[in-house]
N, C-alpha and C positions, 0 to 999 in steps of 0.2 A: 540251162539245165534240162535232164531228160522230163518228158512227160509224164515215167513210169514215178518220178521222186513222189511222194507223199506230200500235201502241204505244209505239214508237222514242219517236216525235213527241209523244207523250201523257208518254212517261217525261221528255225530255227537259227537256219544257216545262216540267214540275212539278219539275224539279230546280232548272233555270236562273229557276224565276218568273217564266215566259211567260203571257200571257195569248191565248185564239185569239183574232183579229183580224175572223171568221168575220161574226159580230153586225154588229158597224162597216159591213163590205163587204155585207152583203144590204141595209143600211139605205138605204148611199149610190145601190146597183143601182134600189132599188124611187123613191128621190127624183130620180132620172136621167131611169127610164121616163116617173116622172108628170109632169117639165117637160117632156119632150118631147111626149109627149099633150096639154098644155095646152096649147103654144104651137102646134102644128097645129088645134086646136080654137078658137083665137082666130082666127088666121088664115080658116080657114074659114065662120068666123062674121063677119069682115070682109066676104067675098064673098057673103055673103046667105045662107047654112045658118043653120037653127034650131037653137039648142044641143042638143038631139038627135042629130038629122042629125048636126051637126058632129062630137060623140063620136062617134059610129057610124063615119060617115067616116078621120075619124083612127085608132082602131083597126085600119080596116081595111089604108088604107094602110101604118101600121106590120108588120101581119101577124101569125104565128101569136103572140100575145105569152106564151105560156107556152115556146114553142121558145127564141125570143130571151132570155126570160127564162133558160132553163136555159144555151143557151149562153153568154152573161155570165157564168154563176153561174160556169159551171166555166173559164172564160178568167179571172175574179178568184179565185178558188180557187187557183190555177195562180199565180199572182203573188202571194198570199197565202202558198200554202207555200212558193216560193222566197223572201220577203221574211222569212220566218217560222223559217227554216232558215237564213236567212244571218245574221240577229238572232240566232240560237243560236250557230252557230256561232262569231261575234265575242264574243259572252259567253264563251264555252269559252277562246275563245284567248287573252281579256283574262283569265282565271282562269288559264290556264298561264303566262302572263307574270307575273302576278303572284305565282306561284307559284317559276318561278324567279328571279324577286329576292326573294323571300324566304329562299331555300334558297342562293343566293349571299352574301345577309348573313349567313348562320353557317357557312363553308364547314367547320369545323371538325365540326359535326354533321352536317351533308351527308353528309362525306367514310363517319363511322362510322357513318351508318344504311346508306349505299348498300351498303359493305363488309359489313359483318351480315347484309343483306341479302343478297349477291351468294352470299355462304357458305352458309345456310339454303337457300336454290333455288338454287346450284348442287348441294348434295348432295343434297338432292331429282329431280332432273333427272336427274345423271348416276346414280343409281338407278334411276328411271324406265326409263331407255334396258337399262339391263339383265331388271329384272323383266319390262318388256314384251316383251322378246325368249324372255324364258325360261317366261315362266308367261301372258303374256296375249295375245302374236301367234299366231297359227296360222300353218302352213307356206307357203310363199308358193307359188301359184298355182293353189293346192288350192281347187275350187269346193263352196260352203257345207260348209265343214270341220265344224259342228256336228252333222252326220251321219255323220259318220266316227267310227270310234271303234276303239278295240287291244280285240285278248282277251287275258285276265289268267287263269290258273291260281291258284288257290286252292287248297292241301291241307297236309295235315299231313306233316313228313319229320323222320322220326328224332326226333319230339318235338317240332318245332318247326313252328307255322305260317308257312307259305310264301308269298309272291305272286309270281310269277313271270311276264313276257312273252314269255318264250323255251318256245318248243312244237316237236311233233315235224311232217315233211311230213306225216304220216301223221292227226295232230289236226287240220292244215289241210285238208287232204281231206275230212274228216266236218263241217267247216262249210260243205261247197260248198254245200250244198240244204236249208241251214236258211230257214226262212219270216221274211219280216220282214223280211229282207235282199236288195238289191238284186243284192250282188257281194262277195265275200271275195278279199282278197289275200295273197300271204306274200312278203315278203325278208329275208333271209337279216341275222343280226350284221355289223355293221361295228364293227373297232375304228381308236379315235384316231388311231392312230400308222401307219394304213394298214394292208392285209389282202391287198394284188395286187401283183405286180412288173413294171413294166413295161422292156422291153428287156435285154438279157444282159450280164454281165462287167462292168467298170468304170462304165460309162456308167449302169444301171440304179439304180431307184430305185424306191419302193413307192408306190404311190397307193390312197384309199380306195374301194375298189368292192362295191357290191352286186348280189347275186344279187335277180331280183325275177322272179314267176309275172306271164306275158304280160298280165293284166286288171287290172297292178298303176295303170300310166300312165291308162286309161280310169276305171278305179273311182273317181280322184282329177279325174278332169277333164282334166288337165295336156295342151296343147298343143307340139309341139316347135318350136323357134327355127329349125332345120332339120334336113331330112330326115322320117323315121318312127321310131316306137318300133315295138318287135318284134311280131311277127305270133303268131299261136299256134301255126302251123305251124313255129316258130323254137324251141318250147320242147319238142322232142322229143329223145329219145336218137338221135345219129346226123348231128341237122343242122348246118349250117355255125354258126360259133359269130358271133355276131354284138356290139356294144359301141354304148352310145347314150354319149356324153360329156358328162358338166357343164362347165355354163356356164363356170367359170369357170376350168379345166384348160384346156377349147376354146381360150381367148382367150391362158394362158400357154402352152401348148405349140404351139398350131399357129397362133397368132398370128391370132385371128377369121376365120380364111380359110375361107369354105362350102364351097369344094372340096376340104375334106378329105371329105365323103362318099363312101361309096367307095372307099377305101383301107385301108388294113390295120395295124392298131396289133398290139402282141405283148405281149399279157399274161400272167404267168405261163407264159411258152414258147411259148404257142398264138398263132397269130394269127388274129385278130377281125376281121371287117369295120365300119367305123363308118358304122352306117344312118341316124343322127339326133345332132342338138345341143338340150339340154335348155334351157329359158329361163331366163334372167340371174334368181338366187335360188332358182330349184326346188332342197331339199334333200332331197325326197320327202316321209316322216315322219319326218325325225331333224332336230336340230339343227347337226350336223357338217354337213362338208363332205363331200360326195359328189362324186369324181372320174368315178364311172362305174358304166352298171348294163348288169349282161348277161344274158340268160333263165337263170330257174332251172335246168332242166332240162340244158343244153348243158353249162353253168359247172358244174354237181354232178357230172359226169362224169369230172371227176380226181380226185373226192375218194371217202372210205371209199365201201365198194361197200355199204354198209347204210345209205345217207343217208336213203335213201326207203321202207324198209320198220321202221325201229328205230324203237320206240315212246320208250325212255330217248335216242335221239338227238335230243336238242335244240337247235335250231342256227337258227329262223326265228321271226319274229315275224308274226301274223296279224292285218289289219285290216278292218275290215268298211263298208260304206255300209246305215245304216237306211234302209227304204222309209220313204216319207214320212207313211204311216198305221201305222208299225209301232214299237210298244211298246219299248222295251228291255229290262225285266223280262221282256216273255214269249218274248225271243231268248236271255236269258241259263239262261232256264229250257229250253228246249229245244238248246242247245249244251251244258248243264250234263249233261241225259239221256244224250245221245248219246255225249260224252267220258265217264260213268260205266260206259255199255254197253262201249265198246270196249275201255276198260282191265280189266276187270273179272277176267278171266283173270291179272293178272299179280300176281305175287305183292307183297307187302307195299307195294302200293299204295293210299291212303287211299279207301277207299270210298265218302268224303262231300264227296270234291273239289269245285271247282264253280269254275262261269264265269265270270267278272265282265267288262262292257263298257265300258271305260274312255273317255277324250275322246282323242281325235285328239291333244290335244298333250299329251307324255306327263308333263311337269312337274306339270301338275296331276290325272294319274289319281291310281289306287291305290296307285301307288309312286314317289314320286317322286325324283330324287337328292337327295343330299345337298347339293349346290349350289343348288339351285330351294329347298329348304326354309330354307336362310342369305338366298340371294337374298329370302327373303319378310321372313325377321326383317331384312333393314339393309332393306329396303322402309320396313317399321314404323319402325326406329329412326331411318332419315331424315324421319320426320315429326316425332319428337320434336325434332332438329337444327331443325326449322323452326318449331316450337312456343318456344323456347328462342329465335328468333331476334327471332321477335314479340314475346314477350313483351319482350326486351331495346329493338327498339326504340322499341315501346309508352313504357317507362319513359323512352329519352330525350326521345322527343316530350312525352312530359307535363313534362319536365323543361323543356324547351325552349318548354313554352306558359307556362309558372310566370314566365319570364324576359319574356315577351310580351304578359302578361296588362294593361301597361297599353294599347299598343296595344289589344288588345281589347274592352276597355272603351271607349275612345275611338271608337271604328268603332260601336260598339254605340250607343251616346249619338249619333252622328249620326246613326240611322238605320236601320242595315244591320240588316236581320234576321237572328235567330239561326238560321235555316235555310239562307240565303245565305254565312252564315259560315263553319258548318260544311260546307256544299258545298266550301267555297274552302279550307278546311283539310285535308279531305278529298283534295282535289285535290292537294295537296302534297304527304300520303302517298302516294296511289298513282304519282304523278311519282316519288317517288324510289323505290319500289318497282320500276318498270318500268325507272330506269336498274339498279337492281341486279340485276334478271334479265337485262339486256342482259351486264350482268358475270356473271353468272352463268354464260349462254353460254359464255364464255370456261369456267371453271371445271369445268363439264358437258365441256365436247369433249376437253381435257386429260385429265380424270379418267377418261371416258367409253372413252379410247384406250389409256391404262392399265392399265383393270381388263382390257380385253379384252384384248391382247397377256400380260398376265403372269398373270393369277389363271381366266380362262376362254380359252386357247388352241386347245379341243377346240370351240370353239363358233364357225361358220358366221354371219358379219357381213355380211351383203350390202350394207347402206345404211350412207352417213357417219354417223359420231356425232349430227348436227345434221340430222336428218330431219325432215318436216312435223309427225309426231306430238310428237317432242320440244320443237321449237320453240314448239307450239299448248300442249303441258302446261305449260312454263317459262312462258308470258307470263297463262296461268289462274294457275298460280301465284305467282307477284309480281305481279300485281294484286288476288287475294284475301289475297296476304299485307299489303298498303299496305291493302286496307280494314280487317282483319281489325287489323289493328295501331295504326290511325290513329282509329277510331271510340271510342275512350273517351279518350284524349286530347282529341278535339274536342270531345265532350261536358261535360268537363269546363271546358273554354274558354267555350262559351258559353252554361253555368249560371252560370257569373261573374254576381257581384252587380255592375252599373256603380259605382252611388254607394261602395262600399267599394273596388271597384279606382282610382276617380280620386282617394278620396281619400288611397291611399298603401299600399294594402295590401291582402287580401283574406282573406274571411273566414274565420272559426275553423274551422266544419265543412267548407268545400272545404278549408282547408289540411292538416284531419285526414283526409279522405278521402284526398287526393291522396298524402299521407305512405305511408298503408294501401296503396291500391295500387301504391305503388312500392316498397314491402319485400314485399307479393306476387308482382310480379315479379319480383323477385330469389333470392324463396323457389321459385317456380315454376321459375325459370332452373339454381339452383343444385345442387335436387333431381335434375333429369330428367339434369344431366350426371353427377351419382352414378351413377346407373342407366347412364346408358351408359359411365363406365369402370370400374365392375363388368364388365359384360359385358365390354367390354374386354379386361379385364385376364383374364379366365376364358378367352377364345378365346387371347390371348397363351399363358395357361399350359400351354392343351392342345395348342398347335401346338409349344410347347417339348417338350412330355410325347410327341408323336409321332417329333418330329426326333433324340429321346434313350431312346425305345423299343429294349427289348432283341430283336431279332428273332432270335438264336443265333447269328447270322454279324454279319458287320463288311462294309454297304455298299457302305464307302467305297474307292472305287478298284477295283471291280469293273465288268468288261468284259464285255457278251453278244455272241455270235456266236451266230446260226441259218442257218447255209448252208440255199440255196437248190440242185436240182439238174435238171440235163436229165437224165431216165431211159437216153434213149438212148444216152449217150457217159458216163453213172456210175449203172451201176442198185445197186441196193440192197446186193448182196454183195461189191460195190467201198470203199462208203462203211465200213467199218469198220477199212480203212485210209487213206482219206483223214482219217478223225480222227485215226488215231494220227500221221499225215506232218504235218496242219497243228499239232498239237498240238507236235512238234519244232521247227518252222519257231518258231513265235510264242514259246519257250523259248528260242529265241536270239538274240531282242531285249533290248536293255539298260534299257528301261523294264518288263519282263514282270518279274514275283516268281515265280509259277505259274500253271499252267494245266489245265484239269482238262473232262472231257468229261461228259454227262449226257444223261439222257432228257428231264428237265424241267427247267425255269426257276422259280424261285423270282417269285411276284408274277405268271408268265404264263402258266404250266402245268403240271399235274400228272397222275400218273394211279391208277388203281386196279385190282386183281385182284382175284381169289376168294381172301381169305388162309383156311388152316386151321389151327390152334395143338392137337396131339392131346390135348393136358393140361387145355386150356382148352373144354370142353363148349358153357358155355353164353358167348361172347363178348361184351365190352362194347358198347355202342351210344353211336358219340360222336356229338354232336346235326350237326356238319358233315360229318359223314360217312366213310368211308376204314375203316382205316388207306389210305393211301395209299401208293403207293412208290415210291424214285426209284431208276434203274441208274445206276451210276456210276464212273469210275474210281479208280482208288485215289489220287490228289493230288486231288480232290474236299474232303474233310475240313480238309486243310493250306488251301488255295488259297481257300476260303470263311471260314477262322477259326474251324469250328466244335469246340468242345473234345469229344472223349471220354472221358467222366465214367468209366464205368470200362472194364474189358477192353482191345481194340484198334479201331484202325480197319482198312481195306482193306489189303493190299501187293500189292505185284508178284506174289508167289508163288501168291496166289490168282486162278488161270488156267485154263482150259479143264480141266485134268486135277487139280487141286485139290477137296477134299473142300469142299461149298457152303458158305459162310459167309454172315450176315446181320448189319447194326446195327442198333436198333433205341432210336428215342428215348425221353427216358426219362418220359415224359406216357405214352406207349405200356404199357413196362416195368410204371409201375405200375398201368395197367387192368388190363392182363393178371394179373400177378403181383403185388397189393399187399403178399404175407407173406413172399415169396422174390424171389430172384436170376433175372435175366432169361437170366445169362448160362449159356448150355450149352442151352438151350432150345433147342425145332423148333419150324420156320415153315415151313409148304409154300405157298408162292409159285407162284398158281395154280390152286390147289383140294387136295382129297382125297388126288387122286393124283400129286400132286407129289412129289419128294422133299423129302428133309427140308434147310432149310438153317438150319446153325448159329448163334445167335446169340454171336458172338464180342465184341461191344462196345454201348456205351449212350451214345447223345449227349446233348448237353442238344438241349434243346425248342425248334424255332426256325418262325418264320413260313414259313408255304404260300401264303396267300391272301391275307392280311388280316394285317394290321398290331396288331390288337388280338388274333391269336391265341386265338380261342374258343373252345376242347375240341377243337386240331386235331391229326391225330397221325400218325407218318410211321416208314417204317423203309425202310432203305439194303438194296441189292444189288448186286456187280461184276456191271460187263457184262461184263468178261470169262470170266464163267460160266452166261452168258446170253446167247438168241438176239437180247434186243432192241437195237436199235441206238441211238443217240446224238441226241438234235434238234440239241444245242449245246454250244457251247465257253464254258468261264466263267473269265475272264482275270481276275490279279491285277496292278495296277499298282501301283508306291506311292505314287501320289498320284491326284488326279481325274483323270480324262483329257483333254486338248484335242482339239480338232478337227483335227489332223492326226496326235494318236496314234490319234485313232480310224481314219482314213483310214488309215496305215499297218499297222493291224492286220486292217482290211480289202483291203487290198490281199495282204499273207502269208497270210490264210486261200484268198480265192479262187486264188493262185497252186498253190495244195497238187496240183490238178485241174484237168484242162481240161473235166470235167463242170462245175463250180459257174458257176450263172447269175447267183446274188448271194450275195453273202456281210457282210450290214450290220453294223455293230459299233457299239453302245449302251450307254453305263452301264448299269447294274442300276438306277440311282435312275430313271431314265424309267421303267421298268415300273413303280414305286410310284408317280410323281406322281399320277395318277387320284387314288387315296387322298387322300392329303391336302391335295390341292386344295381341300377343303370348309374345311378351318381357316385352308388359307393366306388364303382369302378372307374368312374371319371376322373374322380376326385383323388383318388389314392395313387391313381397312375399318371395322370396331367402334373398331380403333382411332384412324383417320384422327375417325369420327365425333365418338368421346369427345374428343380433344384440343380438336376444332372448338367443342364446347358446350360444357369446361371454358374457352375461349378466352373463346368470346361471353357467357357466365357474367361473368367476372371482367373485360369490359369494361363489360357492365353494372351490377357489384358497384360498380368504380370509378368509374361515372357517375354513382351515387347516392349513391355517400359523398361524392364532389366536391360535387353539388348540396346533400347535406347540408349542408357546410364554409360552403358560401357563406351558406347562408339562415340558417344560426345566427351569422354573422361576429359580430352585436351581443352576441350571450351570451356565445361565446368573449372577445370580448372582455372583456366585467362578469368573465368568470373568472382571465382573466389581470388584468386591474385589482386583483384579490382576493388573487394570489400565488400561484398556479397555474403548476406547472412544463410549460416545454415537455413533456416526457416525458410527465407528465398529460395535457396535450392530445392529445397521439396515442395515446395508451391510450383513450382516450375514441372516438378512432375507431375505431383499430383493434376494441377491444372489441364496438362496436355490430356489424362486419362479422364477428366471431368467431363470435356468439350466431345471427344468420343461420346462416353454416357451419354451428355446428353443430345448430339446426334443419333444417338443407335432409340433412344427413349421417343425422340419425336417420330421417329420412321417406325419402331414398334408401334405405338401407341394408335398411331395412324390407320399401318395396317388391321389392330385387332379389332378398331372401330367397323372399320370399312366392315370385315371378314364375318362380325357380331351376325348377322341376320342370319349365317348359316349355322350359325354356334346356338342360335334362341331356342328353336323347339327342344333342344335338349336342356335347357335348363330350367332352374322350378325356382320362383320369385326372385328373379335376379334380372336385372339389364344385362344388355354385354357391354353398356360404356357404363358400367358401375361405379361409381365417384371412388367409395371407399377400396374398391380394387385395383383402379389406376394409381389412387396415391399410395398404396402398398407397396405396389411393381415400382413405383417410382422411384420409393425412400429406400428401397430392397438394392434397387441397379445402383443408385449412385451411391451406398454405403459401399457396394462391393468394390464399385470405382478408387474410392477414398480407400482400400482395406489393400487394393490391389497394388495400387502403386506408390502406396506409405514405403514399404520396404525397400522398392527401387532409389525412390525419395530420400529416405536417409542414409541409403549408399553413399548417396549424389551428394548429401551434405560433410560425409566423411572423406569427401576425395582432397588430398593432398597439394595443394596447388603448385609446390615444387617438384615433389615426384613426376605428377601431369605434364607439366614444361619439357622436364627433360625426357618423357617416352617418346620412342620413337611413334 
C-alpha cells in the first residue's frame, strides 16, 4: 500500500479484506498513455514522418508527460479512494445488518446482554461524572491550573501530626517574596451552609461569600462575565467595600440583568457596590458554590480586631502560581525557612514544621476529604461492576455461539474466512454493546442527579449530568466493553473444527474448553460481587454505627438559633436580654419542650481559655486540644439531654452575686483527678488569676466536634456569672422539626428586638451532616454496587446452569430412564451451582479480609472481617446460588426421558 493511504484506510481495509485497487489503476493509466502515443504515431507516420520523427512528434504534442502522468495519477487515486471507502463502507453496513438479524433472531439474549450491559457502564459512567468532578477536573476557568498549587502546614500538635490549609494573614504575608513564585493568594474559609447574610429581618437569607486578597482573580487568570474584579486600592482599611457576584446568584437573584453593575447589595448590614459578574462555573479554588467575593481587607473589618496580626488566628487559605522554570521542592524549602523563622518565638510550637505545596485541586493534595477518598474507592469498585458484567456476558455469548455453532461451520465450508467471521461476530458484540451504553445513558443521568442532590449537596454542579466528557467515556466504554467481552467467544467460534460441527456435534477439547471457561466466568462473576457486598455491608454497618453513636445529648428534635445583629440599634450590652426575652417568647410555643441559651454550638463551635486547676501542677495534654468550655444557661443540661453523673447541674440561683460554680465532664474529671473526686474542686476559668470556680457537678462525655469523639474534653460555666454573652439559642422540640416550625421559631426569635437582622433556625442534624456524609455515600453506593453484581452474578449463574440443562438433556435423560427422582435431578443442579458459591465465597471472603486494612480508616466501629457481615454475604450468595439454578433444576427434572433418547 501507498504511504500517502491514511491508517483509518490501512486499518480498515485489513479488517474488512480490502485489497488497494492502486496496482490495477497505474497499470490501466500507463496502457491508456501508450494507446494514445501509438495511435498519434501511426497517424503521423501515415503523413510521411519516419517512426522517429513520429515518436518524437507525438510526445511532444501530447506534452509534459510526466505532469499528465501525475495528474491522472492523482484524478484515479481520488476515485480510487472514494470507490475504495464506499466498498468499505457497504461491507460495514452489510455487517451491521447482518448483525442485527442476528441479534433479532435471539431477542431473548439481546434483551439480557444489552441490560448487563447498560448496568456495568451505566455505573461506570455515573461514577465517572463524579470522580472527575471531584478528583480529576480542575476549577473552571482557571488558566493552566497545573501551576497553581495550596500551601499545607505540616507540624506536630499536642502529639499528633497535623496537615493543615488553614493559615494565619500573617503566614500569607511571609510568602509574598518567595522566589519561584509568580504571585501568592489568600481567601478566606467558606462554609456549606453559607457564612454572609444578605438583606435584613424576614426577607434575609445567607449566601456563601468569600473574602479574597486583590491578585486573587489575576493569579488565576479568570476573566469577568461583567464589569471588574477589585482593584488593590479596594483592599485597604477605610475603602468603600465593594462585591463581585457568582455566576450563578447573578442569574437567580437579579435575573442575568448587566445593569445590575453599579448598585448596592447589603451584606451582612454593610452595603457593597457590585463591580463585576464572575463567569458561568468560576468556583475560584473550592468545589462549592461561591455566591460572592469581596477584598480581604474591607470585608475583615468587622471582624476580631486581631485578624491580621494573630499568628494562632487561622482563618485563610493560601495559593500560590509556580514560575515556569521554578522547582517546587526548592519553594517548599524556602516557605518551610521563613514560616520556621517567624513562628520561632512562640511558645510550644513544633520547630520542624514545614511547607508542603499541594495541587490546585485540593481532592488530590495532601489532605484530601473523606468523600474524594470513597469517591476513588466506588471509582475502583465500578470497574469491578463492569468486570463482573463482561465476564457475564462473555459467558452468554459463548453460550449463545455453542447454539450457533452449526451455522458456523456451514459459513466456514463455504468459504468465508475465519478472520471475516470473527470481524462479523465481533461486530455484533460491539453493536450491542453500544446500544447498551445508549441505555446506560439513561442510567448515568438518573443516578448521576441523585448522587448529586442527596449524598454531595455541598458540591458546585455547573454542567448537566450528560456533558461531552461523560458522553466520550460512556461510548470508550461500551465499545471496549463489546470488544473486551466478544473476543473469546469469537475465537472460540472459529477454531470450530467444520467437519465435526457438520457432522452433528463438536469436539471433545472445544467442548471442555468452553465448559472451563464458562464456570470461570461464573467464578470470576461470583467472587468479585462477594468483595463488593462485603464492603457493602461494612459501609452499611458504619453508617448504622454513626446514626446510633452516643454523642451525650439526644439530637433529635433539637433546634439552633444564631441571631444575627445591627450594632447600632442592639449593641452588645442590650443582647443579654434579648436572650433572656427571646428565650420566653419561644417557651411559649406549644411545640417548644425547652430552651436554653449558650456560647457554643455543639458540631459548629466551641471555645477555649487559659484554665488553671491549683492542685493540678503538671496538666493533662488531650491530643485535640482544650479543655474547652461552654457558658451556658442553667436549662442547657435539661434541654440537650445531657445526664449529670454526679453532684448537680446549673440553677437559677447561681447568678451574678452567687459563689462561681463549674461542671465539668467526666473524660475531664478523670484527667485531672483519676484517684479522687472532681467534685469541690477549683478551676480558675481564665488563667492564674481568676477566681476560683467550684466544681459542683460531673457530666458524662458528649461530642464537640467530631462524632467519634477522640480525647475531647469540656467543662460547663453559667453566663450568668460571666461577662461572656450567648452566640445561640438551643431549642427542644418533640419531634423533628418541619419547615414551618422552623419558620415560626424563626420568626419569635427575631420578633424579641428590633436590633436582629436574622435570626435562622436549623436542626442541630444539619451541623453534623458534613460528617457523615462520607458513609452515607459509601453506604448508599457500595450498596447500590453490590446488589448490581450479586444481580449480574446470578443472571449469569442461571445462564450457565440453563445452558448446562440443555446440553446434557440426552444424560438427564439415560438418568431418568435409570429411576432417577426428580428431586435428584435438581440436586444435581442445584449442587453443581453450590460448589461454584462456594468456591467464589472462599476466594471472596479471602480477598476482602486480606484488602480490609485499606477499607478501615474509612469506616466508623466496624471491623473489616466483621462476623456479622461475612455471614450476611454468606447466606445472601448461596441463597442466590439455590434461587439461581432451582429453575434450571426443575427443567432438568421435567425432561422426558424418551423424547431425550430419541433427539438427535
Amino acid at each position: 500500500m501507498n504511504g500517502n493511504e491514511s491508517r483509518a484506510t490501512r486499518l480498515l481495509r485489513r479488517v474488512f479484506q480490502f485489497r488497494s485497487m492502486r496496482p490495477f489503476l497505474e497499470t490501466e493509466l500507463d496502457a491508456e498513455i501508450n494507446d494514445h502515443l501509438e495511435r498519434t504515431r501511426a497517424a503521423l507516420m501515415r503523413q510521411g514522418y519516419g517512426a522517429e520523427a513520429a515518436r518524437c512528434e507525438a510526445e511532444r504534442r501530447f506534452g509534459d508527460l510526466r505532469q499528465h502522468r501525475a495528474d491522472m495519477q492523482r484524478s484515479d487515486r481520488r476515485r480510487g479512494r472514494r470507490s475504495s471507502w464506499r466498498m468499505t463502507l457497504e461491507a460495514a453496513w452489510d455487517m451491521i445488518r447482518h448483525a442485527v438479524r442476528s441479534l433479532r433472531a435471539s431477542p431473548g439474549v439481546t434483551a439480557t446482554v444489552v441490560v448487563t450491559i447498560a448496568l456495568g457502564v451505566g455505573a461506570n459512567a455515573t461514577m465517572f461524572g463524579i470522580v472527575d468532578r471531584l478528583l480529576l477536573r480542575a476549577p473552571e476557568h482557571v488558566q493552566d491550573p497545573d501551576h497553581v498549587v495550596r500551601f499545607y502546614v505540616e507540624r506536630d500538635f499536642l502529639g499528633n501530626s497535623v496537615t493543615s490549609s488553614s493559615v494565619s494573614y500573617q503566614d500569607y504575608t511571609d510568602w509574598l517574596d518567595l522566589q519561584g513564585l509568580s504571585g501568592v493568594a489568600a481567601v478566606s474559609n467558606v462554609a456549606n451552609d453559607g457564612n454572609v447574610t444578605v438583606g435584613h429581618g424576614e426577607g434575609a437569607f445567607r449566601i456563601a461569600a468569600q473574602k479574597v486578597s486583590p491578585n486573587f482573580f489575576p493569579l488565576l487568570g479568570v476573566q469577568p462575565l461583567h464589569g471588574r474584579f477589585p482593584a488593590t486600592e479596594e483592599d485597604v482599611a477605610g475603602a468603600a467595600d465593594v462585591a463581585v457576584l457568582g455566576y450563578d446568584f447573578w442569574r437567580r437573584n437579579f435575573g442575568a440583568d448587566p445593569a445590575v453593575i453599579g448598585s448596592a447589595i447589603a451584606l451582612d448590614g454593610a452595603a457593597h457596590e457590585i463591580i463585576g459578574v464572575a463567569p458561568r462555573g468560576f468556583t475560584g479554588v473550592e468545589l462549592m458554590r461561591i455566591d460572592a467575593w469581596t477584598p480581604l481587607r474591607s470585608a475583615a473589618s468587622s471582624m476580631n480586631s486581631r485578624w491580621e496580626s494573630a499568628r494562632g488566628w487561622v482563618w485563610l487559605r493560601a495559593i500560590g502560581r509556580l514560575s515556569p522554570d521554578a522547582g517546587r521542592p526548592d519553594v517548599e524549602t524556602q516557605a518551610t525557612r521563613v514560616h520556621r523563622a517567624r513562628h520561632a518565638a512562640e511558645d510550644h510550637y513544633d520547630p520542624d514544621a514545614r511547607i508542603v505545596l499541594g495541587p490546585l485541586i485540593a481532592a488530590r493534595g495532601v489532605r484530601p476529604s473523606n468523600e474524594s477518598r470513597v469517591a476513588a474507592w466506588l471509582g475502583s469498585v465500578s470497574i469491578l461492576v463492569l468486570l463482573i458484567a463482561c465476564a457475564n456476558v462473555a459467558n452468554i455469548l459463548l453460550a449463545q455461539g455453542t447454539w450457533r455453532q452449526r451455522d458456523v461451520g456451514v459459513r466456514l465450508a463455504l468459504g468465508i474466512s475465519r478472520r471475516r467471521l470473527m470481524t462479523q461476530l465481533l461486530t455484533e458484540s460491539v453493536l450491542l454493546a453500544l446500544v447498551g451504553g445508549a441505555a446506560a445513558l439513561v442510567i448515568a443521568y438518573s443516578g448521576t442527579v441523585l448522587v448529586r442532590a442527596i449524598l454531595l449537596p455541598g458540591v458546585h454542579w455547573a454542567e448537566s449530568p450528560l456533558n461531552p466528557r461523560l458522553l466520550g467515556f460512556t461510548f470508550l466504554v461500551a465499545s471496549s466493553t463489546g470488544l473486551l467481552a466478544g473476543i473469546v467467544p469469537a475465537l472460540h467460534s472459529v477454531r470450530s473444527d467444520v467437519v465435526s460441527i457438520l457432522g452433528g456435534g463438536t469436539t471433545r477439547g472445544v467442548a471442555r474448553s468452553r465448559s472451563r471457561f464458562r464456570a470461570g466466568m461464573v467464578l470470576l462473576q461470583t467472587t468479585l460481587s462477594v468483595v463488593l457486598l462485603v464492603v457493602a455491608g461494612l459501609f452499611v454497618k458504619s453508617l448504622d454505627g454513626v446514626h446510633s453513636a452516643d454523642l451525650g445529648f439526644d439530637a433529635r428534635g433539637l433546634v439552633v438559633s444564631i441571631p444575627e445583629f445591627d450594632d447600632d440599634q442592639l449593641p452588645p450590652e442590650r443582647r443579654r436580654d434579648f436572650y433572656e426575652l427571646a428565650s420566653r417568647r419561644l417557651q411559649g410555643l406549644a411545640i417548644v419542650d425547652g430552651v436554653s441559651a449558650s456560647s457554643a454550638v455543639p458540631f459548629y463551635s466551641s471555645a477555649w481559655v487559659d484554665l488553671k486547676v491549683p492542685d493540678v501542677p503538671e496538666p493533662p495534654i488531650f491530643t485535640n486540644g482544650g479543655p474547652y468550655v461552654q457558658w451556658i444557661t442553667s436549662e442547657y443540661f435539661e434541654t440537650l439531654g445531657i445526664k449529670v453523673l454526679r453532684g448537680r447541674g446549673f440553677a437559677a440561683a447561681d447568678d451574678q452575686g452567687a459563689p462561681l460554680v463549674a461542671v465539668v465532664e467526666e473524660r475531664l474529671a478523670q484527667a485531672y483527678w483519676p484517684d479522687g473526686s472532681a467534685l469541690g474542686r477549683c478551676l480558675k476559668i481564665g488563667g492564674a488569676d481568676a477566681p476560683c470556680s467550684t466544681i459542683v457537678g460531673v457530666a458524662e462525655n458528649t461530642a464537640r466536634q467530631s462524632i467519634e469523639q477522640a480525647d475531647e474534653s469540656q467543662y460547663y460555666a453559667p453566663l450568668a456569672q460571666h461577662e461572656r454573652l450567648p452566640s445561640a439559642l438551643l431549642i427542644r422540640l418533640g419531634a423533628e422539626p418541619t419547615a414551618d416550625q422552623l419558620d415560626l421559631i424563626q420568626r419569635e426569635v427575631a420578633a424579641a428586638a428590633d436590633g436582629v437582622r436574622f435570626a435562622p433556625a436549623r436542626p442541630l442534624a444539619a451541623f453534623m451532616d458534613w460528617q457523615t456524609r462520607s458513609w452515607e455515600l459509601g453506604a448508599s453506593m457500595f450498596s447500590i454496587f453490590g446488589v448490581l453484581a450479586l444481580v449480574i452474578a446470578a443472571v449469569g449463574l442461571y445462564a450457565v446452569m440453563a445452558f448446562n440443562v440443555a446440553r446434557r438433556t440426552r444424560e438427564i435423560g439415560i438418568r431418568a430412564a435409570l429411576g432417577a427422582e426428580p428431586a435428584g435431578l435438581v440436586w444435581l443442579v442445584v449442587r453443581r451451582a453450590l460448589l461454584l458459591a462456594c468456591v467464589s465465597l472462599g476466594l471472596g471472603l479471602a480477598v476482602s479480609v486480606a484488602g480490609g486494612g485499606w477499607l478501615e480508616p474509612l469506616l466508623f466501629g466496624v471491623a473489616p472481617a466483621d462476623l456479622g457481615v461475612l455471614g450476611t454475604v454468606i447466606a445472601s450468595q448461596l441463597a442466590v446460588a439455590v434461587l439461581a439454578s432451582a429453575i434450571p433444576g426443575m427443567r432438568a427434572a421435567r425432561v422426558d426421558a424418551a423424547e431425550a433418547l430419541r433427539a438427535d
